[in-house]
TORRO-301843 format. One record per residue (C-alpha): chain; y, x, z. Coordinates in steps of 0.5 Angstrom, whole numbers. Example, Ala and Ser with C-alpha at 12.3 -4.5 7.8 and 13.67 -1.06 7.14 Angstrom:
2
PT/c/north/east/up
PT/A/-9/25/16
PT/A/-2/27/14
This chain:
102
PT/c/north/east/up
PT/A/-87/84/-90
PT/A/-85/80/-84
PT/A/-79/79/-86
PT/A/-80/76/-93
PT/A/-85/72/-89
PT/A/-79/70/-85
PT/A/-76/69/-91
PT/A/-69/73/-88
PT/A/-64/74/-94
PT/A/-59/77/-90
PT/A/-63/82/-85
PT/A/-57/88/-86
PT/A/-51/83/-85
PT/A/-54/78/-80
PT/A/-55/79/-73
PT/A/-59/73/-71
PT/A/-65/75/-77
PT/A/-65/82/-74
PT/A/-66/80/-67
PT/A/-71/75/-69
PT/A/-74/80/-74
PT/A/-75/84/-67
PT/A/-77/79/-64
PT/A/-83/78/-67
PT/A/-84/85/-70
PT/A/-85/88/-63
PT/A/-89/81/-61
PT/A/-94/83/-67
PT/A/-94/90/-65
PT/A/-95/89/-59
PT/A/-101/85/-61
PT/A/-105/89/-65
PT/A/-104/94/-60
PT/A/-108/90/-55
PT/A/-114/90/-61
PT/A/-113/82/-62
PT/A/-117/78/-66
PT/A/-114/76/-73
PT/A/-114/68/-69
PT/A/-112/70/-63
PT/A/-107/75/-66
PT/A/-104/68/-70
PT/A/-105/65/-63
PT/A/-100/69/-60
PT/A/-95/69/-66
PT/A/-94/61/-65
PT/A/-94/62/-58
PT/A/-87/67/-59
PT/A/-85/61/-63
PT/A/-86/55/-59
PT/A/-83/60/-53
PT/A/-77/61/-59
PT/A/-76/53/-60
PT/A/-76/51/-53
PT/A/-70/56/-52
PT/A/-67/55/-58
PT/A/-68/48/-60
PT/A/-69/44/-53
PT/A/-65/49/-49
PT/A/-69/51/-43
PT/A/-68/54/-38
PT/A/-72/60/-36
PT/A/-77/57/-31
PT/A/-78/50/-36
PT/A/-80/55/-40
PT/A/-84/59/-36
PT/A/-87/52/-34
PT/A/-89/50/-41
PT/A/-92/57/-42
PT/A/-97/55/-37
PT/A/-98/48/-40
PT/A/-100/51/-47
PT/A/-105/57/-44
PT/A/-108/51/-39
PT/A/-115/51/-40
PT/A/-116/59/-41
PT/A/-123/61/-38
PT/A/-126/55/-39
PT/A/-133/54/-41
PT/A/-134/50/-48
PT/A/-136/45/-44
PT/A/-130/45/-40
PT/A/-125/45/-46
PT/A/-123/39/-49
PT/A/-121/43/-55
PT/A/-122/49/-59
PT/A/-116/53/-58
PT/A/-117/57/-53
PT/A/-118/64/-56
PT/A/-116/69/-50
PT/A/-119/71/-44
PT/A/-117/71/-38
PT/A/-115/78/-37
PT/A/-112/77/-44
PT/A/-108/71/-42
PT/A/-105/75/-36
PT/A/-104/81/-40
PT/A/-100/76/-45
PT/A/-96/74/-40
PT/A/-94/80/-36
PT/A/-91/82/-44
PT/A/-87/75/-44
Protein backbone atom coordinates (compact mmCIF):
# COMPACT_ATOMS: atom_id res chain seq x y z
CA UNK A 1 0.00 0.00 0.00
CA UNK A 2 2.82 2.26 0.80
CA UNK A 3 4.18 1.87 -2.20
CA UNK A 4 1.28 3.08 -4.59
CA UNK A 5 0.78 5.61 -2.08
CA UNK A 6 4.37 6.75 -3.03
CA UNK A 7 3.72 6.33 -6.40
CA UNK A 8 6.89 4.06 -7.11
CA UNK A 9 6.62 2.30 -10.57
CA UNK A 10 10.25 1.11 -10.65
CA UNK A 11 10.46 -0.58 -6.95
CA UNK A 12 12.25 -4.06 -8.46
CA UNK A 13 14.86 -1.91 -10.71
CA UNK A 14 15.58 1.26 -8.67
CA UNK A 15 17.34 1.44 -5.76
CA UNK A 16 16.32 5.06 -4.60
CA UNK A 17 12.37 3.63 -4.43
CA UNK A 18 13.79 0.82 -2.38
CA UNK A 19 15.54 2.72 0.34
CA UNK A 20 13.00 5.40 0.58
CA UNK A 21 10.13 2.46 0.59
CA UNK A 22 12.26 1.33 3.54
CA UNK A 23 12.47 4.26 4.83
CA UNK A 24 9.27 5.20 5.32
CA UNK A 25 8.05 1.49 5.81
CA UNK A 26 10.28 0.83 9.10
CA UNK A 27 9.26 4.60 10.39
CA UNK A 28 5.39 3.61 9.93
CA UNK A 29 6.11 0.21 11.84
CA UNK A 30 7.98 1.79 14.13
CA UNK A 31 4.85 4.07 14.77
CA UNK A 32 2.09 2.03 15.18
CA UNK A 33 4.32 -0.23 17.31
CA UNK A 34 4.38 2.65 19.70
CA UNK A 35 0.22 2.68 19.57
CA UNK A 36 0.25 6.23 18.01
CA UNK A 37 -2.68 8.04 16.99
CA UNK A 38 -4.10 8.14 13.60
CA UNK A 39 -2.63 12.14 14.10
CA UNK A 40 0.18 11.52 15.41
CA UNK A 41 0.91 8.60 13.19
CA UNK A 42 0.57 11.41 10.07
CA UNK A 43 2.74 13.53 12.42
CA UNK A 44 5.49 11.28 12.33
CA UNK A 45 5.36 10.48 8.85
CA UNK A 46 5.53 14.24 7.78
CA UNK A 47 8.09 14.74 10.28
CA UNK A 48 10.22 11.68 8.23
CA UNK A 49 9.83 13.84 5.50
CA UNK A 50 10.58 17.13 6.47
CA UNK A 51 13.96 15.33 7.70
CA UNK A 52 14.00 13.58 4.25
CA UNK A 53 13.79 17.09 2.44
CA UNK A 54 16.19 18.80 4.56
CA UNK A 55 18.81 16.29 3.66
CA UNK A 56 17.91 15.90 0.21
CA UNK A 57 16.56 19.15 -1.32
CA UNK A 58 18.54 21.71 0.90
CA UNK A 59 21.61 19.67 1.63
CA UNK A 60 22.11 19.76 5.71
CA UNK A 61 24.25 18.68 7.51
CA UNK A 62 23.76 16.10 10.31
CA UNK A 63 23.60 18.76 13.09
CA UNK A 64 21.46 21.53 10.58
CA UNK A 65 19.25 18.88 10.71
CA UNK A 66 19.39 17.84 14.21
CA UNK A 67 18.98 21.42 14.85
CA UNK A 68 15.78 21.82 12.63
CA UNK A 69 14.06 18.54 14.28
CA UNK A 70 14.40 20.68 17.52
CA UNK A 71 12.64 23.50 15.94
CA UNK A 72 9.79 21.48 14.66
CA UNK A 73 9.12 19.43 18.09
CA UNK A 74 9.24 22.92 19.90
CA UNK A 75 6.54 23.53 22.04
CA UNK A 76 5.91 19.87 23.06
CA UNK A 77 4.60 19.45 26.49
CA UNK A 78 3.11 22.55 26.63
CA UNK A 79 -0.26 23.46 27.90
CA UNK A 80 -3.24 24.66 25.55
CA UNK A 81 -2.71 27.89 26.69
CA UNK A 82 0.96 28.02 26.16
CA UNK A 83 0.84 26.49 22.51
CA UNK A 84 0.55 28.96 19.87
CA UNK A 85 -0.68 26.26 17.58
CA UNK A 86 -2.63 22.89 17.67
CA UNK A 87 0.12 20.92 16.30
CA UNK A 88 1.63 19.64 18.95
CA UNK A 89 0.14 15.98 19.39
CA UNK A 90 3.04 14.07 21.26
CA UNK A 91 3.83 13.90 24.69
CA UNK A 92 7.00 14.48 25.81
CA UNK A 93 7.88 10.89 26.76
CA UNK A 94 6.62 10.39 22.94
CA UNK A 95 8.82 13.28 21.62
CA UNK A 96 11.93 11.60 23.60
CA UNK A 97 10.91 8.17 22.54
CA UNK A 98 10.88 9.78 18.55
CA UNK A 99 14.09 11.12 18.72
CA UNK A 100 15.91 8.36 20.05
CA UNK A 101 14.73 6.46 16.75
CA UNK A 102 15.78 9.20 14.64
Amino acid sequence: KLEEFLNFKQLKTSLKEAILLDYYTAGFWWAKEKNFSLVQLSGFMDLLNFLLENLRDKHMTLEENIKELGKAMAGIGETDSERSGDKDVFSIEQAKEIIDYL
